[in-house]
N, C-alpha and C positions, 0 to 999 in steps of 0.2 A: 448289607444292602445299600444302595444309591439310586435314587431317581434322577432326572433332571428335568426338569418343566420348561419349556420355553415358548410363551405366548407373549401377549401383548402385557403383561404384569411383569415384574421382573422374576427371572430366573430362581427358582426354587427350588433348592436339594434335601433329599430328606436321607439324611444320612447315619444308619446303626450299624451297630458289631458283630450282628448276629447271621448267621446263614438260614435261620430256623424260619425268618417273618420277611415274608416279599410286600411289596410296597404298593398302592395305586393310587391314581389321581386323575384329579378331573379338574380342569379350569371351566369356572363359568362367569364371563364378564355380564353383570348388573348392567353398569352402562358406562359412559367412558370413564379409564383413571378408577375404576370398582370392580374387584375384582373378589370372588370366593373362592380356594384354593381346598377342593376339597379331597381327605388324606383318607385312606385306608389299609391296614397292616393284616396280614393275615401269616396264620401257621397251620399247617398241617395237623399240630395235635397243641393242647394245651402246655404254652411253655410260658418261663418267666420271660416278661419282654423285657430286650435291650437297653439300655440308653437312648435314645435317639431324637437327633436334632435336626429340626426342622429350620434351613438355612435361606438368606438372600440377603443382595445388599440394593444401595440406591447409592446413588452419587451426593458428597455433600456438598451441594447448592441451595442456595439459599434457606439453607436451615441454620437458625438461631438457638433454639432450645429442645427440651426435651421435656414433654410431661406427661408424668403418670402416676397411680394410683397412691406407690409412696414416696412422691418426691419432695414433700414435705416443701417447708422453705428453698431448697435445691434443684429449681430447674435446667442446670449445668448440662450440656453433653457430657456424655461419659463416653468412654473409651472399651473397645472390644474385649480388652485384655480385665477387666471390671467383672462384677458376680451379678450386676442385672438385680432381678429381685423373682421373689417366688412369690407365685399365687396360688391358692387353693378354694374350696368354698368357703372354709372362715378367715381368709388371708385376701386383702385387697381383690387383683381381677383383672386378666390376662388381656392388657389392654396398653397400647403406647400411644404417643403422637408426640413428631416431631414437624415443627410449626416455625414461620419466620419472623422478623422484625416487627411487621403488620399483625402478625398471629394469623396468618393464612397458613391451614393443612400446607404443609409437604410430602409425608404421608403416616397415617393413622391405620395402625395395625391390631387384630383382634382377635380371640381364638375361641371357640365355642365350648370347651373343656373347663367348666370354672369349676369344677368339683373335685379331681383330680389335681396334687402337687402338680407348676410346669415350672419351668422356670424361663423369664422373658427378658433377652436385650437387646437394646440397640446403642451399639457403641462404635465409636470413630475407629477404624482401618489407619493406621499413620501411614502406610507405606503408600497408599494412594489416595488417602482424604476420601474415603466414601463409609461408610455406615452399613457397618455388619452385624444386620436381624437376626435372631432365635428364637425360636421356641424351642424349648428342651424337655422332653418326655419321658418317665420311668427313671428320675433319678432318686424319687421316694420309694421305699421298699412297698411292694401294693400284690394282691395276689396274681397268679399264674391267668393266664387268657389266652386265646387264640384267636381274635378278633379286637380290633379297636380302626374308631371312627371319628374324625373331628372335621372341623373345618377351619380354615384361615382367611380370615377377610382385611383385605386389601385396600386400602382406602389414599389415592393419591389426587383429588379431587381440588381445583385451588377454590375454598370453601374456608369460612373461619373455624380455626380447630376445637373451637365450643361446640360448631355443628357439625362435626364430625362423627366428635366424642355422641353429643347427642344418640346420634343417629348409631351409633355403636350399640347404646342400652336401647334404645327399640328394636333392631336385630334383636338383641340378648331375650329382651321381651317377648318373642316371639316363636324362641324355640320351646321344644314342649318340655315339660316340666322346669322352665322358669318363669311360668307367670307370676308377676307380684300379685303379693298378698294386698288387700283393700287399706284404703288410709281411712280411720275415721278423722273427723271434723275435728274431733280434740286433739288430735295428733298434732295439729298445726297452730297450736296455740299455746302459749308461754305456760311453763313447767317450774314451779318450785322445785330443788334435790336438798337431799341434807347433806352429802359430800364432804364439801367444804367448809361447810356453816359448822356440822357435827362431830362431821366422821362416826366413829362406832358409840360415840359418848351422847346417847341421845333417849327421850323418855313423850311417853307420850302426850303429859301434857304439855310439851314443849312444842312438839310437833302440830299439834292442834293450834297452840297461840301462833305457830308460823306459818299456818295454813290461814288461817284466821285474818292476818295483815298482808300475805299473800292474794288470796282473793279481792282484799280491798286496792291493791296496787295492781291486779289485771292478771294473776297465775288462775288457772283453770284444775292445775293438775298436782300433788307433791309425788316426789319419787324417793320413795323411804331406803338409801342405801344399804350400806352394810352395816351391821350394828344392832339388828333387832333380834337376832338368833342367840346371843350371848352375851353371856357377860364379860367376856375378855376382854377386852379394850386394844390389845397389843395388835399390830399387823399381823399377818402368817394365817394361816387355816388349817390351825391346829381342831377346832371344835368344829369346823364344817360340814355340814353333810346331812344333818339329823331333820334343821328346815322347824324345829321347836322353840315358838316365841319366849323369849325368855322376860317370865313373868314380872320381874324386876324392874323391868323399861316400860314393858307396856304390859299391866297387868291382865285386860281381857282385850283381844285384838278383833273381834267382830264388833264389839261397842265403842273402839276405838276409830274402826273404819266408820263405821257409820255417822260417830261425830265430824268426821271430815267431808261425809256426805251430806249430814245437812247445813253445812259448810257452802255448797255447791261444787265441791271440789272432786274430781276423780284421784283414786288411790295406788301409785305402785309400788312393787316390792322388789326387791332387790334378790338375787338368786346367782350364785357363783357355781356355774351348772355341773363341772366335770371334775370339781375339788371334790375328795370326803377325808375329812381330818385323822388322824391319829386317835384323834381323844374323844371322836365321835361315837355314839351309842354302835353307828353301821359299818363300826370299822371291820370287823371282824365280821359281817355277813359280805363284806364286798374284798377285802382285803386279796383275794387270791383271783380276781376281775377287774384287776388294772394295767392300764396302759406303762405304767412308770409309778416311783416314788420320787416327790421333791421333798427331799432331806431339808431343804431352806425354807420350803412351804411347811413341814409336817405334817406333808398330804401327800395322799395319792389321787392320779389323774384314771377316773373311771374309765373302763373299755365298752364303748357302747355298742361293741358287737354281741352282747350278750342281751338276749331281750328282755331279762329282769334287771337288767340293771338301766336299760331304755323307759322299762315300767315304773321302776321308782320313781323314778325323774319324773313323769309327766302325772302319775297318780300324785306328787306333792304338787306340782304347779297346781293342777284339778283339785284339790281341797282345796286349796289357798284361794282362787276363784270361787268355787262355789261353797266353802266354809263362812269364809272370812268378807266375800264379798268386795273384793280388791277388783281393782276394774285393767290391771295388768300389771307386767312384768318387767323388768331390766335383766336381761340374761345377759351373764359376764362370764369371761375368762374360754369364750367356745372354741379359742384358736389352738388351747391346750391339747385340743386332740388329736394328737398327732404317735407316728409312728418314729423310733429314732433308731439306727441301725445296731445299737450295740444291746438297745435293750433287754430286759428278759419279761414276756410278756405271761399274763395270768395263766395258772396253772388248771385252772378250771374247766370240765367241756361245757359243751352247749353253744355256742356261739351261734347265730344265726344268720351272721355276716363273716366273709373273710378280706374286705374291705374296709377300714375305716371312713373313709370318705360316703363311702356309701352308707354305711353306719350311721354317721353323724346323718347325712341327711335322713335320712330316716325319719331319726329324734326328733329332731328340728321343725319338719313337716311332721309329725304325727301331733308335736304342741301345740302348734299352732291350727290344727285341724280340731283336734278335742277341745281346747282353751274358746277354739270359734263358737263352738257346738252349744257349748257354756252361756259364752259370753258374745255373741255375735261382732260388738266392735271389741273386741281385745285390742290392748295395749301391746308391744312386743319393743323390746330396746334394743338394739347391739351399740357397739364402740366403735370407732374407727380403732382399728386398720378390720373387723368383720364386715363389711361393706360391697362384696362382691354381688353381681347379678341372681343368685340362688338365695343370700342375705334375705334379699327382697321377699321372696317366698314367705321365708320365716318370718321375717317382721317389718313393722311398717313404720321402724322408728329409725335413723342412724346419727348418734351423737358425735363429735368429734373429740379426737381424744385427748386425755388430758393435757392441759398445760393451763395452770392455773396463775389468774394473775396478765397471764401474754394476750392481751389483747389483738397485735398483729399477727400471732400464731395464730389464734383462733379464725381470724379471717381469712387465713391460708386455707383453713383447715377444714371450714364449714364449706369454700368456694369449690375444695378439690373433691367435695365430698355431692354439690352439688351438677358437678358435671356430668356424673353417672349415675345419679339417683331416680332420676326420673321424676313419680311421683312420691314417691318416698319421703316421709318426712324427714328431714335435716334439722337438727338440736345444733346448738350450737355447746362446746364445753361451758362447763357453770361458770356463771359472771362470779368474780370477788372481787374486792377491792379491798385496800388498808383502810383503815379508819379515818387517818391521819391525812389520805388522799383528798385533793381540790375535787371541788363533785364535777369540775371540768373532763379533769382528768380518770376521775372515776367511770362518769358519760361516755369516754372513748370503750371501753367495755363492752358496750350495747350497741354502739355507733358502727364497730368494727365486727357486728356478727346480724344486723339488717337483713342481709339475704339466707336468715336462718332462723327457727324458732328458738327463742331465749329462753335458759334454765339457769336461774338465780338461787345463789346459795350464798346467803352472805345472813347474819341475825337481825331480821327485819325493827328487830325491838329495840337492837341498840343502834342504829345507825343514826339516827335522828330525821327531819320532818325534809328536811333540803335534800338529804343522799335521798329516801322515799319519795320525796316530789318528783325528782329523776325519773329513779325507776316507773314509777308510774307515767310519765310521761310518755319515755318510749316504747314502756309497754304496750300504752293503748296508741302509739304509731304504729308500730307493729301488726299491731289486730285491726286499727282502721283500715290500712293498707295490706294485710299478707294478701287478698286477691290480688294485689300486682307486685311486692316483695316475693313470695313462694308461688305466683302461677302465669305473674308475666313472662315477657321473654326477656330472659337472662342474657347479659351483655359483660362477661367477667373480662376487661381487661389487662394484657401484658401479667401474665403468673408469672415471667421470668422475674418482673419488680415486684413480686409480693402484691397484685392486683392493686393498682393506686386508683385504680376511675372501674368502678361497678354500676352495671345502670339494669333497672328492670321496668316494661314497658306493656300497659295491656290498655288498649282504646288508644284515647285522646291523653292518657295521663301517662307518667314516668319520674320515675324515682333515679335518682343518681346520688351514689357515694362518691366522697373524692377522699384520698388517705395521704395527697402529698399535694405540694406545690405547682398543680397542672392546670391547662386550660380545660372547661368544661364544655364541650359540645352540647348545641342543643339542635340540632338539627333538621327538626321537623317545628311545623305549629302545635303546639300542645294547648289543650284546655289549664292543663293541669301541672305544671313542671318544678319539683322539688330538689334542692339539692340538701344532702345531709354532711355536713362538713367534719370530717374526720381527722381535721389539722386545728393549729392551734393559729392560723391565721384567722383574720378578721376581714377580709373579702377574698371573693373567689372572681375569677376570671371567666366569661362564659362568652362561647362562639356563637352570636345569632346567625343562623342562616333564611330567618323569613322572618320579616320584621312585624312588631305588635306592640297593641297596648297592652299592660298586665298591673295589678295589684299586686304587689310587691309585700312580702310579710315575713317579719324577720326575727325570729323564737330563738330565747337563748335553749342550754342544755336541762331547764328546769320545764321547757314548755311555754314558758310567760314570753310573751308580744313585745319585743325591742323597737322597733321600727315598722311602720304601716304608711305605704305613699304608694301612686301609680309612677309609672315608668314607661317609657313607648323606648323598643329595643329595635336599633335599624339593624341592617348585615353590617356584620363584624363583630370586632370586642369591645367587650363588656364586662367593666369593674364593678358587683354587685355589692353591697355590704351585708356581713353574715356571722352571727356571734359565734366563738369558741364552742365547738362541739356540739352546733346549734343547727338551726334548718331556714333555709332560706324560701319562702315559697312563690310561685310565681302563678298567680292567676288570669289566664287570659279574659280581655275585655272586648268585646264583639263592636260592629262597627255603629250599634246602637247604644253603647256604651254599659250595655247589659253586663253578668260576667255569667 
């Protein structure tokens, strides 16, 4: 089959192998340069669908980069002849934009299907320099249909590619069955983990003493990782699956939790959802209801087309909440669910799905529906790369993934995470540091994940009073300010440089990061104008464009007051002075000399 579309969007071929599925479409322009390209496949009887890809190109003019969901540090063009990347519901999120020098849209592409494997790219044509789009359909093994329906939205708008993307997840938001799930108020406030501080080698009254100096430095919440199920200590998940505290770390886990609650702290637990071990008590009720065995895990990955094996799962989350009193979850490893062509799948009947994808959602929504039922504000975590539009459903958390230690990963990572998120909350990966680190240098940490809620994993007990004076500094910036870090309007500058200038703005006030050696705009009259300086320079450079007086206040990275003087700032630049990893503030002074 081939279509060919030609309206005012560019040319669109949807082109498969099969003679069995005819093809239709509908253009409907939004309004100009927006465009919804909507696809429908039909067969006569129930067959397996084809391959098929969904093609156009654009001419490449003034396009500079390329970004999406996992471009990680690499916002490179790529090339046709390239694999793109694959999205699913636990896998990123069928979404691009290619943007210029300015970071203005040239155009931002979208596909309504986040549940379903596609696979997405846009890569350089050499033979004529133009940029040849995909979407690639039924190249994951998925059951037989004779019907399927998406949409492709079009976006060629000269608009900056943040508001694009934006406007990408409200579309997404809108179709039905992707509303997000509710954010509670703790969601957005700084997170103890044991991660990195622990790993699996951890006890509870350890946990309690870091909960304990946690709260006095500004954590609301700990996030008890892996390591409370067993006694193993090794990586692998060999003992996974059973979900039984092991009495050795934390002898009684309801009196445990509760110590952390009259802590004021909320409680979460840690859950690797689609593992069950070898050496686990349920090996042998599930062993013949899995998707695969990973020989190097010494697990196998559950099939959650089986609706007892959906039931286990959410009856353990459901005691764990209402047992234990834990106030949410970190679901890990949900990307695991997948189908692979050579596999040999469970020998078992019953299945109640012939879908994976459909399956996992299921799961996924039925948790966080029950878990709700429970607990009204429930907790829910994922990782990046789970972070797609249906993610959202499920949970109201999304951390970025690990890289511990990288402070300018992390702010890739938190930034690319809040392009699509909406209101979602955004974790930033756990803060650590070496011991032996300048607490300057430690400060960039926290400095470089600002536009993200901070979760600190590091041994509160042994770092000492100066690395804690820190912490606590920026912690409570953080929570002074998230009404305008997490709900202003977000201004993530040039991702091809690893965003060097960030600014978030809500009223009269505005917050700006700087990460390099640049001029800082300030462009409007602000009551309130902050810069957080993310370099190891000692002034920063700033563009006034509407001149004023201001109180000028200048914090190193402990918090503590370096310099305090007025300054009247005409048009032009402006050599501010500003401590290492510190904050510069600038308070406007009224013509009565009020501020």
């Amino acid at each position: 089959m081939k279509t060919l579309i030609n309206y005012d969007c560019p040319t669109v071929i949807i082109d498969g192998n099969s003679p069995l599925f005819e093809s239709f479409t509908n253009i409907e322009t939004i309004t100009e340069n927006l465009f919804l390209v909507h696809i429908r496949l039909t067969a006569v009887k129930i067959e397996q669908p084809p391959v098929c890809r969904i093609e156009w190109s654009t001419p490449a003019v003034d396009i500079h980069s390329l970004w999406h969901p996992g471009t990680d540090r690499n916002k490179a063009l790529q090339v046709d002849w390239g694999d793109g990347f694959q999205s699913k519901s636990t896998s990123l999120a069928p979404v691009a934009s290619l943007y210029n020098l300015e970071g203005r849209n040239r155009m931002t592409f979208a596909f309504t299907d986040a549940l379903n494997n596609v696979s997405i790219k846009a890569g350089i044509h050499e033979e004529d320099s133009t940029f040849l789009c995909s979407v690639t359909l039924f190249e994951e093994a998925m059951p037989k249909l004779d019907h399927y329906e998406a949409t492709l939205r079009i976006d060629r708008r000269d608009i900056p590619f943040y508001k694009a993307l934006e406007d990408v997840t409200k579309w997404w938001e809108g179709l039905p069955g992707y509303e997000p799930a509710a954010v509670p108020d703790v969601a957005l406030r700084p997170m103890y983990s044991t991660w990195y501080s622990y790993h699996q080698k951890l006890t509870a009254a350890e946990l309690e003493e870091q909960c304990r100096l946690a709260k006095e430095l500004g954590c609301d919440t700990i996030i008890v990782d892996d390591g409370w199920q067993t006694d193993d200590n090794n990586r692998g998940y060999a003992y996974t699956g059973d979900w039984e505290v092991y009495a050795g770390k934390i002898p009684d886990m309801r009196a445990h939790v509760d110590t952390v609650h009259r802590l004021d702290m909320k409680y979460m637990l840690w859950y690797s959802v689609p593992f069950v071990g070898k050496r686990s008590k349920v090996w042998s009720k599930f062993d013949n209801k899995l998707l695969r065995v990973d020989e190097k895990l010494n697990a196998g990955v559950l099939d959650p087309r089986y609706p007892d094996v959906r039931e286990y799962l959410i009856n353990t989350y459901e005691q764990a909440v209402f047992g234990w009193d834990i106030d949410g979850l970190k679901l890990d490893f949900v990307d695991s669910f997948r189908l692979s062509p050579d596999q040999k799948e469970g020998t078992a009947e019953g299945r109640d799905y012939e879908s994976v994808p459909e399956a996992v959602d299921r799961l996924l929504s039925d948790v966080m529906e029950r878990l709700r039922a429970i607990k009204p504000d429930i907790l829910i975590e994922f990782r990046q790369t789970y972070i797609g539009p249906l993610m959202r459903k499920y949970g109201n958390m999304f951390r970025a993934n690990d890289c511990p230690n990288d402070s300018i990963q992390n702010r890739i990572r938190t930034l690319d995470l809040r392009l699509l998120s909406g209101n979602t909350a955004v974790h930033s990966d756990m803060i650590m540091f070496n011991p032996k680190e300048s607490v300057e240098s430690a400060a960039m940490q926290l400095i470089n994940v600002l536009f993200s809620v901070p979760q600190i994993s590091v041994r509160l007990d042994e770092i000492g009073e100066v690395y804690a004076g820190m912490i606590r500094f920026w912690l409570s910036f953080c929570k002074e300010n998230s009404d305008i870090l997490l709900k202003g309007k977000l201004v993530p500058e040039q991702p091809e440089l690893l965003y060097p200038l960030i600014s978030a703005q809500k009223g009269d006030a505005k917050i700006v990061a700087v990460y390099a050696n640049i001029v800082v705009p300030m462009d409007a009259s602000y009551d309130r104008f902050i810069v957080a300086n993310g370099t190891y320079n000692e002034q920063v450079v700033v563009r006034c464009h509407h001149p004023g007086r201001y109180n000028l206040t200048v914090k190193n990275c402990c918090g503590q007051v370096v310099l305090l003087r007025q300054i009247e700032l005409q048009d032009g630049l402006h050599e501010l002075p500003i401590a290492r990893a510190g904050l510069v503030i600038l308070q406007r002074i009224d013509d009565s000399g009020e501020i």
